[in-house]
N, C-alpha and C positions, 0 to 999 in steps of 0.2 A: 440127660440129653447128650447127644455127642454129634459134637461137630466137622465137615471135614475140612480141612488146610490144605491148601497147596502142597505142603511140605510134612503133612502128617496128619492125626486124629485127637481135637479135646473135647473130653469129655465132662462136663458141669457137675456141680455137686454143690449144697444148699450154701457152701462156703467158703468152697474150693474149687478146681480146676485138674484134670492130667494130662500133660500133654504124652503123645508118642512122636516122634516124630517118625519119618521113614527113615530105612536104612541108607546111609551115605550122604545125608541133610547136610546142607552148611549152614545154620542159623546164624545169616547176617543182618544187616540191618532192615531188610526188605521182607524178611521172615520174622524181623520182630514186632515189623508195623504191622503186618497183618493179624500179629498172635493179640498182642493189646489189643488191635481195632473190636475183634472179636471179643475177648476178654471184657474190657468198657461195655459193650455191649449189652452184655449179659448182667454183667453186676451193678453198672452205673456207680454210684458212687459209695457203696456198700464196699467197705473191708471185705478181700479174699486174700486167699493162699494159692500157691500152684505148685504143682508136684509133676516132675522132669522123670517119667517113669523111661529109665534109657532101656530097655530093650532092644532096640537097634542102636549099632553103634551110628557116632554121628559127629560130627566139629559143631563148636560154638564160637564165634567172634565176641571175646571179650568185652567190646566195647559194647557189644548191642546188648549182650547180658546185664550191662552196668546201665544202661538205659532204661530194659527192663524195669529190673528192681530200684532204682529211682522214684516209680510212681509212686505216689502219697496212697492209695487205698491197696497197693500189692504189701502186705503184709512180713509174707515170708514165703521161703521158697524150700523143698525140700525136693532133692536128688536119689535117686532110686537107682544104684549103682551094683551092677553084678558080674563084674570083671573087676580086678588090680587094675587096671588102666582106666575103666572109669571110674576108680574109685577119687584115684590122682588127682584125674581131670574135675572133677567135680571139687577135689579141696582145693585145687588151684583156684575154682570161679568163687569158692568163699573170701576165699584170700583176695582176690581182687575186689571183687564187689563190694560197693561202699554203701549201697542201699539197704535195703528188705536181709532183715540173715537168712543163709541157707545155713541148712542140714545136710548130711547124706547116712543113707540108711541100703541096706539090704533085702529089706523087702515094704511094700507101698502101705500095710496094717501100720508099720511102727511112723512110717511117713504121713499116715492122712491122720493119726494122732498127734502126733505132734504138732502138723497144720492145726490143725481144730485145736489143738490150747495155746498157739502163737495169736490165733485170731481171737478167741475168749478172751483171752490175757488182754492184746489191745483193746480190744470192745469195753470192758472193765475200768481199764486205765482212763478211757475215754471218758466214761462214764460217770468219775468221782472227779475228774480235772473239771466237767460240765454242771456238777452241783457246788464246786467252789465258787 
């Protein structure tokens, strides 16, 4: 299913999420309420992942980033970066972000993998912490 934003295209996935945003996006605070609201939505309280496929360049506000990744059911985050400059930009938002890890990757196969064993992996962890 793919949904449309204001400020871009996500598209759903049994465990994940991709956002695109459009080209010249400033993802602030008011583009992250809408991406969660959406996101919550769809998953409710189900572990996901999301994967920032930047095919358009675009600004992110740090802070809203860190907000993001804060939520207890967003897992992990992985960065699909195909410029030096978003590669940067993208290790920058790990380096800040104190929530959810991001990754960044080169193309979206090594990203929706990764997603799906950052989410296994907690699903699991959950799972043996819940029989103790």
């Amino acid at each position: 299913m793919v949904k449309s934003l204001t400020f871009g295209e996500l598209s759903f996935f049994e465990k994940h999420a991709v956002i695109e945003c459009f080209y010249g996006t400033h993802m602030s605070q008011t583009e992250i309420e809408e991406l969660k609201k959406v996101l919550f939505q769809e998953f409710g309280n189900r572990k996901f992942g999301l994967i920032a496929d930047r095919v358009n360049n675009y600004s992110v506000d740090m802070d809203a980033t860190e907000d993001l990744y804060g939520t207890e059911n967003l897992v992990a985050g992985a960065i699909v970066a195909y410029t030096l400059y978003e590669k940067m930009a993208a290790l920058l938002e790990d380096k800040i972000v104190k929530g959810a890890p991001i990754e960044v990757f080169t193309n979206i196969d090594k990203a929706t993998a990764w997603i799906i064993g950052q989410i296994t992996e907690k699903e699991q962890s959950e799972l043996v912490l819940s029989r103790c």
